[in-house]
PyMOL CGO cylinders between C-alpha atoms (Angstrom):
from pymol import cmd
from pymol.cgo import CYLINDER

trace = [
    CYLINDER, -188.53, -123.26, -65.78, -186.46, -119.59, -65.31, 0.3, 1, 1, 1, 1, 1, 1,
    CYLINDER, -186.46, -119.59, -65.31, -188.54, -119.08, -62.23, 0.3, 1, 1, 1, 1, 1, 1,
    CYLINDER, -188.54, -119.08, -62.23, -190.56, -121.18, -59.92, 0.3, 1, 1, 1, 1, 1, 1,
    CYLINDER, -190.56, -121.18, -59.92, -192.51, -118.72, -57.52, 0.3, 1, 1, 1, 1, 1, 1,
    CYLINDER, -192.51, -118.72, -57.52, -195.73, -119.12, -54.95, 0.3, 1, 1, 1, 1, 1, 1,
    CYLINDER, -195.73, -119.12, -54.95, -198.00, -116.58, -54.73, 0.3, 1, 1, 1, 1, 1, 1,
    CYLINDER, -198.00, -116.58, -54.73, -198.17, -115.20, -51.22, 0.3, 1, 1, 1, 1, 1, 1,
    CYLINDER, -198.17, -115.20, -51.22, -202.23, -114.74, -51.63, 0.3, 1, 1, 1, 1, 1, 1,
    CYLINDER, -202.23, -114.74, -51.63, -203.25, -117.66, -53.36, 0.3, 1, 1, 1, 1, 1, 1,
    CYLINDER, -203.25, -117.66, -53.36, -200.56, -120.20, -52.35, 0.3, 1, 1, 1, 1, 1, 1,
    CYLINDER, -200.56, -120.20, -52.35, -200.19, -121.17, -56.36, 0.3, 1, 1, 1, 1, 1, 1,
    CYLINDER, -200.19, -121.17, -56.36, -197.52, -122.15, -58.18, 0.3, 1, 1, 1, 1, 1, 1,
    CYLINDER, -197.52, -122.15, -58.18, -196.13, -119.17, -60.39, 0.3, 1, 1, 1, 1, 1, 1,
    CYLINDER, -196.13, -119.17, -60.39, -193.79, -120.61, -63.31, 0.3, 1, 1, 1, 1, 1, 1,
    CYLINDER, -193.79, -120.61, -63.31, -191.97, -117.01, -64.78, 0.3, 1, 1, 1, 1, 1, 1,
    CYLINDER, -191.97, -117.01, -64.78, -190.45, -117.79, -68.20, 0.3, 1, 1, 1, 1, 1, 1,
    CYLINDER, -190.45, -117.79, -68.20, -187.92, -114.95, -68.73, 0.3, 1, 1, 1, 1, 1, 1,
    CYLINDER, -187.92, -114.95, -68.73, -187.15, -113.98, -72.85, 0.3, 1, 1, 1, 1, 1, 1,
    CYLINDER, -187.15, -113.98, -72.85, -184.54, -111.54, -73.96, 0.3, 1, 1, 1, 1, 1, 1,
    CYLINDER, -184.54, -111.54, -73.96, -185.44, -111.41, -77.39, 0.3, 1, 1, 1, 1, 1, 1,
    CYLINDER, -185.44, -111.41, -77.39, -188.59, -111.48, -79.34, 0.3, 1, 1, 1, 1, 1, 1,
    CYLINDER, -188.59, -111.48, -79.34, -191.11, -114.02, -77.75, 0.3, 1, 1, 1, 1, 1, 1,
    CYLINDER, -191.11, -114.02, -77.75, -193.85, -115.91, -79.84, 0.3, 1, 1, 1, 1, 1, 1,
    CYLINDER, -193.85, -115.91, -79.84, -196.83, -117.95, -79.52, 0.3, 1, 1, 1, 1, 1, 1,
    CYLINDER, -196.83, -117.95, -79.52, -193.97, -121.06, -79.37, 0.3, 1, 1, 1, 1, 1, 1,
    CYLINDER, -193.97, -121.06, -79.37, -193.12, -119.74, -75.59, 0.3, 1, 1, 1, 1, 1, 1,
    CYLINDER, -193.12, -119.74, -75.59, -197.05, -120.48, -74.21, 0.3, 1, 1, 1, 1, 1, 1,
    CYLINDER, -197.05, -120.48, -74.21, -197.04, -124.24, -75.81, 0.3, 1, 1, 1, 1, 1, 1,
    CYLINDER, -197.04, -124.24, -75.81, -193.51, -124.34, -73.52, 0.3, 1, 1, 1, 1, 1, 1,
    CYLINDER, -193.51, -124.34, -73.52, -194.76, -122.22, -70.40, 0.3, 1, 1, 1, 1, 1, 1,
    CYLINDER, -194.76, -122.22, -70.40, -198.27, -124.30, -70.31, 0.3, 1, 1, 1, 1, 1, 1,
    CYLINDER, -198.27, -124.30, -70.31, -196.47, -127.23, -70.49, 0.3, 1, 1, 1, 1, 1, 1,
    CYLINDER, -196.47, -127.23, -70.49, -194.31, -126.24, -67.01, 0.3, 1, 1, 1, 1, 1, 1,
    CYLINDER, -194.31, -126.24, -67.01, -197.93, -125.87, -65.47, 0.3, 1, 1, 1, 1, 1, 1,
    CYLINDER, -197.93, -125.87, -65.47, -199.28, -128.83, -66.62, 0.3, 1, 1, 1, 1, 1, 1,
    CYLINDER, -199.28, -128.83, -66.62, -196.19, -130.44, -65.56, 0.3, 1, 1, 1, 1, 1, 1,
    CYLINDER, -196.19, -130.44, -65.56, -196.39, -129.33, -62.16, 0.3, 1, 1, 1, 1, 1, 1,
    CYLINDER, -196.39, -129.33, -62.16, -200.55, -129.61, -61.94, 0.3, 1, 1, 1, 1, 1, 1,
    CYLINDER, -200.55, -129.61, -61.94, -199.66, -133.46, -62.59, 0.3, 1, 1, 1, 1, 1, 1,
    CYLINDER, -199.66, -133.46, -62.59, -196.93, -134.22, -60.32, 0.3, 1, 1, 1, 1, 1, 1,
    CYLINDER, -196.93, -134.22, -60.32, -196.96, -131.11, -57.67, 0.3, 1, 1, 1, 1, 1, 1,
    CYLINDER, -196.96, -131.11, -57.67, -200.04, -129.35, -56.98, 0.3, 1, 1, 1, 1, 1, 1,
    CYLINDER, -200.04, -129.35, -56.98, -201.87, -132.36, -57.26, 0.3, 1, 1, 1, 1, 1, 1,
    CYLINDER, -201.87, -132.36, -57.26, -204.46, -130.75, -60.03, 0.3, 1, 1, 1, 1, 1, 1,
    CYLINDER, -204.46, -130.75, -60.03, -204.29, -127.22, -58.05, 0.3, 1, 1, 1, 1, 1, 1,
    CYLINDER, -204.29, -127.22, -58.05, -204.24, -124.31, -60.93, 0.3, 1, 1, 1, 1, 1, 1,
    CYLINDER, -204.24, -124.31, -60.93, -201.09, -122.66, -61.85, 0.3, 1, 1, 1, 1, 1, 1,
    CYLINDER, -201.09, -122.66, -61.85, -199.85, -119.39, -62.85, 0.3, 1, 1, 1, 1, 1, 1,
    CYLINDER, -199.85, -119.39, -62.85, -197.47, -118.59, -65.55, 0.3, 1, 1, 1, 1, 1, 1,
    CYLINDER, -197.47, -118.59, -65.55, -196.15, -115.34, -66.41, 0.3, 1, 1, 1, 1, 1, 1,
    CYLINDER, -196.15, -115.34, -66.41, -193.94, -114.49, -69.16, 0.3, 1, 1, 1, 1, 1, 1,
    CYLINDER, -193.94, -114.49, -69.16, -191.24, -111.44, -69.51, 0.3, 1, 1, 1, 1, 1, 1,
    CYLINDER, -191.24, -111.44, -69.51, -190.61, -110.63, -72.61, 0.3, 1, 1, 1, 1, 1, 1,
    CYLINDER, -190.61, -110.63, -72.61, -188.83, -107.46, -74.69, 0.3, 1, 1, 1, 1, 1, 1,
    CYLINDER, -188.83, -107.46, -74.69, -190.68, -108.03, -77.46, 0.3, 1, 1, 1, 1, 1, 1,
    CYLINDER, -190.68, -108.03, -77.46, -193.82, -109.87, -78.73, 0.3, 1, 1, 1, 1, 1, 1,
    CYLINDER, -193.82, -109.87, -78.73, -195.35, -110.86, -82.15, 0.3, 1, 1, 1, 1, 1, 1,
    CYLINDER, -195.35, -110.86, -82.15, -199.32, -111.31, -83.09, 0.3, 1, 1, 1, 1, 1, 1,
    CYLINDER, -199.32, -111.31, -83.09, -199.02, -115.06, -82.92, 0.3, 1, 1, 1, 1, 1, 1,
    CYLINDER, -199.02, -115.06, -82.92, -198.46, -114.76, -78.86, 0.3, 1, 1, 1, 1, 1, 1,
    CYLINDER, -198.46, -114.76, -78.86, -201.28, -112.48, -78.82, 0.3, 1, 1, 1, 1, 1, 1,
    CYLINDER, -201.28, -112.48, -78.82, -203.59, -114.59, -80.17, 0.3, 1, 1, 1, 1, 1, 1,
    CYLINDER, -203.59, -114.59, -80.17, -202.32, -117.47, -78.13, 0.3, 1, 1, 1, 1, 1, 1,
    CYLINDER, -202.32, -117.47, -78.13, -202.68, -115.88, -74.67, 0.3, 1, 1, 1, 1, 1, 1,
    CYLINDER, -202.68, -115.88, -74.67, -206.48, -114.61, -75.39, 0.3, 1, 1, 1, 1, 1, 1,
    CYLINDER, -206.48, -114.61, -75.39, -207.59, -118.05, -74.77, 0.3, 1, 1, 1, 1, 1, 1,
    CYLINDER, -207.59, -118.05, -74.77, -205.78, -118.50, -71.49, 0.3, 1, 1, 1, 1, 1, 1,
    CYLINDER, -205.78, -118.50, -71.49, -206.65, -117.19, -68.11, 0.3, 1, 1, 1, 1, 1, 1,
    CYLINDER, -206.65, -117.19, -68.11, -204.07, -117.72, -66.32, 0.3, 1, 1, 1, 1, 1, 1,
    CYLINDER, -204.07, -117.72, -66.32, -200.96, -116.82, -68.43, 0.3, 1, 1, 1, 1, 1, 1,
    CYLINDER, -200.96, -116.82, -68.43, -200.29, -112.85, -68.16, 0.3, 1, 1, 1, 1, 1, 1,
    CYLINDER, -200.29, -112.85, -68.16, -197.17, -111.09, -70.45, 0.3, 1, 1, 1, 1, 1, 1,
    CYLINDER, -197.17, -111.09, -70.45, -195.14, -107.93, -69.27, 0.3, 1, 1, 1, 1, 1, 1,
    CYLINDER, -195.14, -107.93, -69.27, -192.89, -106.51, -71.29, 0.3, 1, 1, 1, 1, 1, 1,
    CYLINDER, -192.89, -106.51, -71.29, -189.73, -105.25, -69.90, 0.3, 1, 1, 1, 1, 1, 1,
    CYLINDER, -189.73, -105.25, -69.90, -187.37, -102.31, -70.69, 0.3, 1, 1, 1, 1, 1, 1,
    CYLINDER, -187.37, -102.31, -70.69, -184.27, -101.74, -70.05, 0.3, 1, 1, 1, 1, 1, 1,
    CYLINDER, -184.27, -101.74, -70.05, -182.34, -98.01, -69.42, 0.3, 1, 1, 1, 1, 1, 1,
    CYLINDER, -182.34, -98.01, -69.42, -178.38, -97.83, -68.98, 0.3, 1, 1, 1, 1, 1, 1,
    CYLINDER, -178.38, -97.83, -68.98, -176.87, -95.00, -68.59, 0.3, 1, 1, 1, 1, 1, 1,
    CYLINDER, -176.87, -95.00, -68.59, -172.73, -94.54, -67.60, 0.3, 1, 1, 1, 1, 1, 1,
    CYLINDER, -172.73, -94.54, -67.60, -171.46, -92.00, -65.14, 0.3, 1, 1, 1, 1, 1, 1,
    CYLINDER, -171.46, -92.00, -65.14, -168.03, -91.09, -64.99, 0.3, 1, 1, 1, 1, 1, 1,
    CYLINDER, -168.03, -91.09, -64.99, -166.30, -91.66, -61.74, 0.3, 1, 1, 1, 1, 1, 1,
    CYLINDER, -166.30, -91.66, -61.74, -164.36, -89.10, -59.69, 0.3, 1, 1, 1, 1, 1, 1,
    CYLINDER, -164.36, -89.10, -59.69, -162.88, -89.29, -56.50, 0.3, 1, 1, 1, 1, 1, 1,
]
cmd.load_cgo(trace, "trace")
């Protein structure tokens, strides 16, 4: 797990997997298994949340995630700029 959270309004578990490359329908077979982990032995069969951050997706995750309700994607981007430094 990158990120073991509880929601303030619900009080559920939030397991955040982070990616920094392309993500695929691999990653929900690994975040559901967190959950399911920590439905067993945690929450005591409480639902869980899992979110995954990701800078890219493919179809396959797509597809994947349509069938579960509790799993949400964002997509992140990243913007860098460089200032020079004076005194």
């Amino acid at each position: 797990i990158d990120i073991l959270a509880k929601d303030k309004k619900t009080d559920q578990f939030v397991v955040i997997e982070l990616k920094k490359s392309q993500t695929s329908d691999d990653t929900v077979g690994q975040l559901t298994r967190y959950m399911g982990w920590l439905e067993t032995h945690k929450t005591k069969g409480k639902p869980t949340k899992g979110i995954i951050i990701a800078g890219h997706y493919d179809q396959r995750l797509y597809y994947a995630l349509k069938k579960l309700k509790d799993v949400e994607i964002y997509l992140y981007q990243v913007d860098f700029k460089l200032k020079e430094f004076r005194e």
